[in-house]
Structures are given as structure tokens and as C-alpha cells.
N, C-alpha and C positions, 0 to 999 in steps of 0.2 A: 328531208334532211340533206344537207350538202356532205356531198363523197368524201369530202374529206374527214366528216366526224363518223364517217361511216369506218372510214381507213381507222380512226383513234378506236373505235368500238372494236374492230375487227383485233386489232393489237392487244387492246387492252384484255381480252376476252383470251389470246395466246398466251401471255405471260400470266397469271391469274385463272382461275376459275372460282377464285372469291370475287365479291361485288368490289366495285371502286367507288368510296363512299365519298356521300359530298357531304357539306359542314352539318355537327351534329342535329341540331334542333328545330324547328318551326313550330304553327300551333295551331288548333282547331278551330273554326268559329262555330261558339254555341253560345249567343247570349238568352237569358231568360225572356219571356215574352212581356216580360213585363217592363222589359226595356224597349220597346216600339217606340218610334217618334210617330209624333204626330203630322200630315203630310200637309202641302200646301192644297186647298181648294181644287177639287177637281181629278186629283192624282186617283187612281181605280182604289179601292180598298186594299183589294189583292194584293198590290201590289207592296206593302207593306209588311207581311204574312212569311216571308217563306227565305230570307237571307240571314245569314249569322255570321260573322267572320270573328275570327282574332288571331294575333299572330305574336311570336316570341322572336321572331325575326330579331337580326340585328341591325335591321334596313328597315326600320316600321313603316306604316302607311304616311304620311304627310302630305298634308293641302297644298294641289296646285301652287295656291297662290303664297305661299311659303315659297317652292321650286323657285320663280319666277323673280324673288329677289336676291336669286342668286345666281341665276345666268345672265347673259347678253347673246342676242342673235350674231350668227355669223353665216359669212358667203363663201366656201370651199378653202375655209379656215380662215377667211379676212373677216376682222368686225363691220358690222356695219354701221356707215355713216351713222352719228347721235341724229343730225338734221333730218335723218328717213323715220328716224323714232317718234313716240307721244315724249312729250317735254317730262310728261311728271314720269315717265317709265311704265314698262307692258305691265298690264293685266289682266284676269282672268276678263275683263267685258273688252280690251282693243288689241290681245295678241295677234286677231287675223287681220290686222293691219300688216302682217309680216307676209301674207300672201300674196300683196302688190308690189313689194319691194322691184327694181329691176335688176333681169336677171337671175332671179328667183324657184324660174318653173312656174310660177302660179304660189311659190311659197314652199314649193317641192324639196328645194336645194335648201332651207334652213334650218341651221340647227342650234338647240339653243346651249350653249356654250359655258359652262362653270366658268365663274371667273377667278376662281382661284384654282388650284391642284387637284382635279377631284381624285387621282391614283393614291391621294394621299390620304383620304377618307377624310375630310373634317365633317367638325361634328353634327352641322345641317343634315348630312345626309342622313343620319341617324331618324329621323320621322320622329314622330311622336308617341307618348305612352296611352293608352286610352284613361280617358280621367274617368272620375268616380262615377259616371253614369254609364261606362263602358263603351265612351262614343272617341272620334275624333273628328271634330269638327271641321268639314269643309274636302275632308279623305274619300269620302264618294262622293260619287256622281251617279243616277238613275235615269235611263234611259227608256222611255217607252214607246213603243211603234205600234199603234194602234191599224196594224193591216189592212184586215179587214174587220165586220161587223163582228164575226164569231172567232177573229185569231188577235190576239195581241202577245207580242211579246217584249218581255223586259228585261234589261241589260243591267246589270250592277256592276262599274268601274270604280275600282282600284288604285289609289296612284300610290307609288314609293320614288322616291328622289333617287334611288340607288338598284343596282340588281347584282349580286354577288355570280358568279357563274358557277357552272358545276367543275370539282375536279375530278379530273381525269388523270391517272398513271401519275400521281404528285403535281399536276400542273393545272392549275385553276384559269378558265376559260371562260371566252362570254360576260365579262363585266362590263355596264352598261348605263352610264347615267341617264335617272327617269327608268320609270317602267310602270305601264299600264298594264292589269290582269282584268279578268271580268268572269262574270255567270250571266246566265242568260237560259231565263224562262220562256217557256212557250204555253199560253193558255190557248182553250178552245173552248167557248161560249164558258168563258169562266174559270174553266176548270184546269190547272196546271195538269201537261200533258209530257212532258220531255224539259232536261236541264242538260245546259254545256257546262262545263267547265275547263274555261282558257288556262294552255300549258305550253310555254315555250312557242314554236311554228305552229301548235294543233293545240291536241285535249284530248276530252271526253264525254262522250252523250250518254245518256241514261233516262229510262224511261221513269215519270216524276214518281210513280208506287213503287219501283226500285230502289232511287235514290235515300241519302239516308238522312233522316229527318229526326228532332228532338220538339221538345216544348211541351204546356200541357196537353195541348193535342194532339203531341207528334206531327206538327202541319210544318216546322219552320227549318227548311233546305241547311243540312251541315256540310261547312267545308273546310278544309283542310290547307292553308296555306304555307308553301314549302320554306325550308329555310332559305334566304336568301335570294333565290329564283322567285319567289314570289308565285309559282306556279301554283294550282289549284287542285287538290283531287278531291277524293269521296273517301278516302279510310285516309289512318293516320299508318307511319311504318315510312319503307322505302321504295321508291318508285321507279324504276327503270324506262326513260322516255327513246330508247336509242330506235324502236320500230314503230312508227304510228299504228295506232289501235291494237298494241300489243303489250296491254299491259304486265309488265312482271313486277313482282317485287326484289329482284336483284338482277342487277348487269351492270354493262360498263360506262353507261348514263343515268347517275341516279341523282334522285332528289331524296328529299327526307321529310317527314312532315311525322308530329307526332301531339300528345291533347293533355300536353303538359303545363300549358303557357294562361298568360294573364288571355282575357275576352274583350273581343273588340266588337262591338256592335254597330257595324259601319251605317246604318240607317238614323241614329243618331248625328246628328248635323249633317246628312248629307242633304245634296239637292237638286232638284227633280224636273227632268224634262221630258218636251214630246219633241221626238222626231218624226216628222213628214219628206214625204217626194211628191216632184209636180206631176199633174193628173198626168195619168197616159204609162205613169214610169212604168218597167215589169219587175215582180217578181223577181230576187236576186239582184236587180241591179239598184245600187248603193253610195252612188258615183254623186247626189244631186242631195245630198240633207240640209232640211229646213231645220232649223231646232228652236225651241221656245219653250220660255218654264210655264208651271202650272198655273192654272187659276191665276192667271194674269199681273202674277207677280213681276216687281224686274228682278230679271235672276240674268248675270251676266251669260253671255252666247261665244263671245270670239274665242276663247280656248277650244270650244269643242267646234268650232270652223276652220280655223287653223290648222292647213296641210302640211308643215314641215315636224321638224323630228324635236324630240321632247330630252336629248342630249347631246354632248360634244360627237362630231364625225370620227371614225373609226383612227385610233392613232396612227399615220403612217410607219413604215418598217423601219426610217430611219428615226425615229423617234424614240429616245434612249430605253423608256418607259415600257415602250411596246412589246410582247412577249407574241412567239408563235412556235407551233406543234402541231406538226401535220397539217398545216394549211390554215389551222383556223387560230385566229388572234386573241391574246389574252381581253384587251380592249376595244370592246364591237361600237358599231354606233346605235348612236340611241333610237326610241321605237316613236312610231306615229301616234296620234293620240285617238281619243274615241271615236271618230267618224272615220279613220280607214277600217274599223274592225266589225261590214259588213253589217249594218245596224239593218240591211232591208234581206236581207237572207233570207234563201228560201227555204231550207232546211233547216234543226236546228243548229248543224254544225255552218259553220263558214265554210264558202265552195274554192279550199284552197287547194284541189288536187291529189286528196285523200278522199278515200270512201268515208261515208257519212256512214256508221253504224253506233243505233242508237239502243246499246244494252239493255236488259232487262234485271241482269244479275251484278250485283258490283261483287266481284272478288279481288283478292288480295294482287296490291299494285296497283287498284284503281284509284 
């Protein structure tokens, strides 16, 4: 966590020794098992089995490719050339055409740009409600990395066109157009062994007979998606993220997540890929994904190729809009999308310079 939300924690924690709460509500995913999609040719069984999302968010889940008719790329805030673009406009199968642009980085420097006011909230950002089969169509994406013979693990991405940030001391921080969340399974010759769950810079591991699970066989992973942050936990309540791996249920970085809300069963219309690396790769390193859908479907690839950032760059200070407290900006820039978040990892946690500790017990604030 950067010093300076450590300074807002520190403060906030002086003036208060009540929690600083962030927006009231979020929601559980537990859909019935009798809402499973059926997967393309080829996808593991398992992998089917063990995800449940929903959320009462005010920022619901929405399809990539909804996002995508509503940005345009830009270069350290210039649009870019129409002439560098596809004629009919990006989409989920030609966005990593944005990674040859010149100038670019490799696609590094782009970001994909509201083209209207996103501080103003219109009502795109708003996502979707889940329809009557409790799905949203096109709102996940499944990732599988068949390791090795006896390890595979699978990834469940999340998109929201929007991420509310957390407040702090009355000043709401970290709003961010686009935002990716995910879970991520670890099997071993089958058998679900350990689950992440994506939160902010880190999360939380949990070993999979820990973790907390509904359905008639009690087999199918519940989680708990926060209001607004979109972050993910294992119980529903208030979540203190201000220390990596130290879970509380109050401080002066909280989330809230509670199992009040409508059910999203993101497995319904989502869709389903493998990622690979070329021979030789090692262990942890992430840097090279091949991606292709199942059973030899065409299932578009360039969004999840695609190096640059999935919203507007961070507002500058002179930018009327732009809010700051202790360093850190009301308006961050937007996040990378499914292939910077470590799909070859060697542990189940992502090796971002936290200890990897993968619980046994979930208690309160996990």
C-alpha cells in the first residue's frame, strides 16, 4: 500500500477510534446449482462447479463489450488517430490492435478513454441487472491454465465499467473507470485445493475445505462482492483492507459487503478460455500468454491480449474535477486487464511482494 494511504489510515485511526465507513451495501454470490451453464466442448467439468457471484452494487457487472462502446483509446491524454483504428470500431476480438499503435509501449501507455464525463456517472456505468436466469451475459470471462498434468488452475474475471473508491475521513478516493476483480482456483489431480480472492493491490487465500461454500452439495465457492470496490471476500459484514493479510472487520480502510442483494450467477453467459506459455517458460513467470477458447470455438482473444489500461489516465491536479488528501487522488487511473493479473503464478496468491498466507480458518473480515 502506498505511504500515503498509510498517512490517511494513521489519521483517520487518531481522530476516530470508530470504523470510517465506506458506501452502505454490496452482495453475496450464491446462485442455486441448478443454474450452471453448460460449458463449451472441452472445458474441465470442474471447472463449472465451484463459482457463485451476485452483487447489489451500484456499479454492476457489465460486458466488456458494452465498456468498449463507450470509450476511445488515447496517448498521455491525446486521442488517437481514427486512421490507427479498425474502421467499424474496437472490439472484444481487434482491441490488441492497440498494442502496435506508435509510441505506445507495446500498448502499455493506453488507455481507454470515456467519451463522455465519466465523474458525472452516466448511466452506462451502471452495468447490468442479472436477468431471470440470474446470469449477465458476456460479464465473465474464465480462465484456465492447465499447468501441469496434476495442477490446473482457474481464474473467474469480473468486469464493471466503474469502481466507486473507498471513503475515508468524508473523502471518497480511488474512483476508477473499468475494473477487473477475479477468484482463482487451484486444483491438484482434480481436486480444489486453495482459492484467492482479488481485493484492491492483494486479497485473500484460503485453503478450499476452509473456504465457504453453499449448494446441494455444499461444493459451489461463495463470495462476497463489495460495494462499489468491487473487491471480493469470504464472509459478508465490514472489511478493513488498510494491512495486507490482516484481515479486520473495522478500520480506517473499509469495504462492506453484505447477503442482502439480488444473485448473479456469472457462469451463465460467461466465456471460457485456456491460457498457455511457450515451452521452456518457468513457473511464475506470466509475461508471454497464448489464449484460445474451448473446443474450438471462435471466441474473440484481443481484449484479453491487450496491454494497456481499461480506463481514463489518472486526472491531472489541474483538472477542476480532480480531488486530493494526503497524496492520494479522488480519480486513479484505470486497471490492466486479465493477462497482467499473473495467470502463470506459482503460488495461489500473485507474487506481488506480500507474503502468500493461505488460511485455514476464515474469520470475521475475511
Amino acid at each position: 500500500m502506498p505511504s500515503s494511504l498509510f498517512a490517511i489510515a494513521a489519521l483517520a485511526m487518531a481522530q476516530s477510534s470508530a470504523a470510517v465507513y465506506a458506501a452502505p451495501t454490496a452482495e453475496r454470490l450464491v446462485p442455486p446449482l441448478a443454474r450452471r451453464q453448460t460449458a463449451p466442448s472441452g472445458v474441465p467439468q470442474f471447472v463449472l462447479d465451484h463459482v457463485h457471484l451476485h452483487s447489489q452494487d451500484p456499479y454492476l457487472p457489465n460486458p466488456p463489450s458494452t465498456h468498449l462502446t463507450h470509450v476511445s483509446p488515447t496517448i498521455n491524454t491525446d486521442p488517437v488517430s481514427p486512421s490507427l483504428l479498425p474502421p467499424d470500431g474496437l472490439t472484444l476480438s481487434n482491441l490488441a490492435v492497440l498494442n502496435d499503435l506508435p509510441d505506445s509501449n507495446g500498448g502499455q501507455d493506453v488507455y481507454l478513454t470515456a467519451n463522455d464525463d465519466f465523474t458525472q456517472l452516466p448511466e452506462w456505468l451502471r452495468g447490468e441487472r442479472p436477468d431471470g436466469n440470474g446470469g449477465i451475459p458476456g460479464a465473465c470471462v474464465v480462465v484456465v491454465n492447465e499447468k501441469r498434468e496434476d495442477v490446473v488452475d482457474a481464474f473467474y474475471f469480473y468486469f464493471c465499467s466503474y469502481n466507486q473508491g473507498n471513503t475515508v475521513l468524508g473523502r471518497e478516493l480511488g474512483d476508477h473507470l473499468g475494473d477487473w476483480e477475479h477468484n482463482a482456483i487451484r486444483f491438484e489431480s482434480g481436486v480444489p485445493q486453495s482459492v484467492w480472492y482479488s481485493a484492491h493491490a492483494n486479497g485473500g487465500a484460503f485453503e478450499w475445505d476452509a473456504a465457504p461454500k453453499e449448494g446441494t452439495n455444499n461444493d459451489r465457492l461463495t463470495v462476497y462482492s463489495a460495494n462499489g470496490t468491487h473487491a471480493n471476500y469470504a464472509t459478508p459484514g465490514t472489511h478493513d483492507h488498510t494491512i495486507p493479510n490482516v484481515p479486520l472487520p473495522e478500520g480506517p480502510l473499509e469495504d462492506v459487503t453484505d447477503d442482502a442483494g439480488s444473485v448473479w450467477d456469472p457462469l451463465r453467459g460467461a466465456s471460457f478460455y485456456r491460457v498457455t506459455f511457450p515451452e521452456g517458460t518457468e513457473d511464475g513467470d506470466s509475461s508471454a500468454p497464448r489464449f484460445e477458447g474451448y473446443g474450438g470455438e471462435v471466441t474473440p482473444t484481443g481484449f484479453l491480449e491487450f496491454t494497456g489500461k481499461w480506463g481514463d489516465e489518472e486526472l491531472v491536479e489541474e483538472d477542476e474535477r480532480q480531488e486530493e488528501f494526503f497524496g492520494v487522488k479522488k480519480y486513479a487511473s484505470g486497471p490492466t486487464g486479465p493477462r497482467d493479473k499473473q495467470l502463470n503464478r506459482e503460488k495461489i496468491c500473485p507474487d506481488n511482494g506480500v507474503l502468500c498466507v493461505v488460511r485455514g480458518v476464515v474469520g470475521p473480515g475475511s
